[in-house]
N, C-alpha and C positions, 0 to 999 in steps of 0.2 A: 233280679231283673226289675229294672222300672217302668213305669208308666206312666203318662201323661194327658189327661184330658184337655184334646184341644176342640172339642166337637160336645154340646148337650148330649147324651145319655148315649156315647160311646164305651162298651164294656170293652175290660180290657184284663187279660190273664196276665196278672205281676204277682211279685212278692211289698211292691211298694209302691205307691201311687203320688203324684206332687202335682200340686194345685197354686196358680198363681192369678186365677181372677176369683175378685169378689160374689159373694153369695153362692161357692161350688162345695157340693157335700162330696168327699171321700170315702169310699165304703170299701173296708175288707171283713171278710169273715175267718173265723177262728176258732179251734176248739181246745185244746191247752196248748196251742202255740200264747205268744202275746200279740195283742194290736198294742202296737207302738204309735203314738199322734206327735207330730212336730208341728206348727205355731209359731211363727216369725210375729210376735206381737206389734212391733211395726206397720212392717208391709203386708201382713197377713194374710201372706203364703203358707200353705198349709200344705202338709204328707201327712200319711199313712201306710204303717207297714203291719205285713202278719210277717213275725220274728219266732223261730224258733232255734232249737239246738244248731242246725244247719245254715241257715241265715245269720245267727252270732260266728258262723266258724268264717261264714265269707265275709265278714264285715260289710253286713247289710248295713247297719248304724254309719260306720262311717262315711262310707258310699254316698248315703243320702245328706249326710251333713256337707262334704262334698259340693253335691248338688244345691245346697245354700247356701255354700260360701259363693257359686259362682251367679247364685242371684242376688249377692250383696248383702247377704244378715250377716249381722253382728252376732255371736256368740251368749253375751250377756241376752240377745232381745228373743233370742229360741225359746221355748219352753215345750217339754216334752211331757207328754203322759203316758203310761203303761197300764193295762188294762188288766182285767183278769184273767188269767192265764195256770195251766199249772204249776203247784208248790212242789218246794223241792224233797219236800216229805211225801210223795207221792209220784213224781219223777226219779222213778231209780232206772239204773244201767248199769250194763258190767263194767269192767274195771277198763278191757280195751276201747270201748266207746268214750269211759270217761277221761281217760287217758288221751285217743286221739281230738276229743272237744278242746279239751286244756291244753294241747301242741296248735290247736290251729286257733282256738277263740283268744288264747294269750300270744300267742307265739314264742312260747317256750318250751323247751326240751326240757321233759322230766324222766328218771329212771327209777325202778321198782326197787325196793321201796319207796314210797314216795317220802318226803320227811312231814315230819308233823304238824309245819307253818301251813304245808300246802293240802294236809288232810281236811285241817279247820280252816281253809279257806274257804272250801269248796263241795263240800260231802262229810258227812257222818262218819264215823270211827264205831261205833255201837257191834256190839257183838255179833245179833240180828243182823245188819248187811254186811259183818265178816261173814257168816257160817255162809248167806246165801251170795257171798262174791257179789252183790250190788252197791251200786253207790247212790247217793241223791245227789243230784243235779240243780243248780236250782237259776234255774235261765233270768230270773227277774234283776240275780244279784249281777250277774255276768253283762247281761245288757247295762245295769246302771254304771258297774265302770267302765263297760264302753263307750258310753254317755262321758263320764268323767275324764276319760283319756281323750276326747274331742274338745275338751276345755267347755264344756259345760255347766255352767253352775249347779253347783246340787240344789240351791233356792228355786230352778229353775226345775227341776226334774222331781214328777208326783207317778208315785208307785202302787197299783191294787193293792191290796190285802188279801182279795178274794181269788181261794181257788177254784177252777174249772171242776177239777175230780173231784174232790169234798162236796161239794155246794151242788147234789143233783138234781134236787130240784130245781135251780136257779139256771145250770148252765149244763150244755152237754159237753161230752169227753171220750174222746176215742177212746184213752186208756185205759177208761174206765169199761164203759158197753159198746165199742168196734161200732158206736153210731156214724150214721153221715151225716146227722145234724150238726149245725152251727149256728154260734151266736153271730150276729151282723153288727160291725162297731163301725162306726164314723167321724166324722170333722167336717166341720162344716168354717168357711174363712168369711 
């Protein structure tokens, strides 16, 4: 779902928020989801989204690009950033979640076994998440070629490093302590 501020310091319950006047901060909060920022360096319209597993599966990403193509950005003039968020070394799931992500965030039909292209795609092969049936997930990578399947420049597209669950004193983490804190990330155009 998106949102749109037409009004000063109207809140608003989205997963994504699009900004087309000058000097408007966008704010979402996030805890190993990602804030994703879009950037029309031109016209400097500016979005923000909190992205996670469920958000990549609806083509949140696309959605909002979408939503720029019909305010007239050019593709090259986008630039997007990804925040920190959780690593996929810390994002595990079972096989049927990982499974149903990969049919709906790709749109493709895969069967058990999966083959090997698509192990190292996307999750670990490692003993460790055989014996315990998890897999790692690792939404940063997924998002950017959703980014990439919209014809986005990868010049265009900058990625955290930093994760949410790792880094606890920096950031908080549901996955990690069942916190309701979160980090507040924005965009300002």
């Amino acid at each position: 779902m998106f949102g749109s501020l037409s009004q000063e310091g109207i809140k608003t319950d989205a997963d994504g928020l699009v900004g087309n006047k000058c000097n408007q901060n966008l704010w979402v909060y996030t805890a190993d989801c990602m804030p994703i920022f879009f950037a029309d360096k031109k016209s400097r319209n500016v979005a923000a989204l909190h992205c996670g597993r469920k958000g990549l599966e609806k083509k949140i990403i696309k959605n909002l690009v979408k939503i720029f193509d019909n305010l007239g950005t050019s593709r090259d003039n986008l630039l997007v950033a990804i925040g920190p968020a959780i690593s996929k070394e810390h994002y595990l799931v079972d096989k049927i979640t990982f499974k149903e992500f990969y049919i709906k965030a790709e749109n493709k039909k895969i069967t058990v076994p999966l083959t090997k292209a698509e192990k190292d795609l996307c999750f670990s092969d490692s003993n460790y998440f055989k014996e315990q049936k998890l897999n790692q997930l690792d939404l940063k990578r997924f998002a950017y070629r959703q980014l990439l399947n919209e014809n986005i420049p990868n010049t265009n597209i900058d990625i955290s490093n930093l994760c949410t669950y790792k880094l606890k004193n920096e950031f908080n983490s549901w996955r990690r302590s069942k916190t309701f804190l979160r980090q507040w990330n924005f965009i300002c155009s």
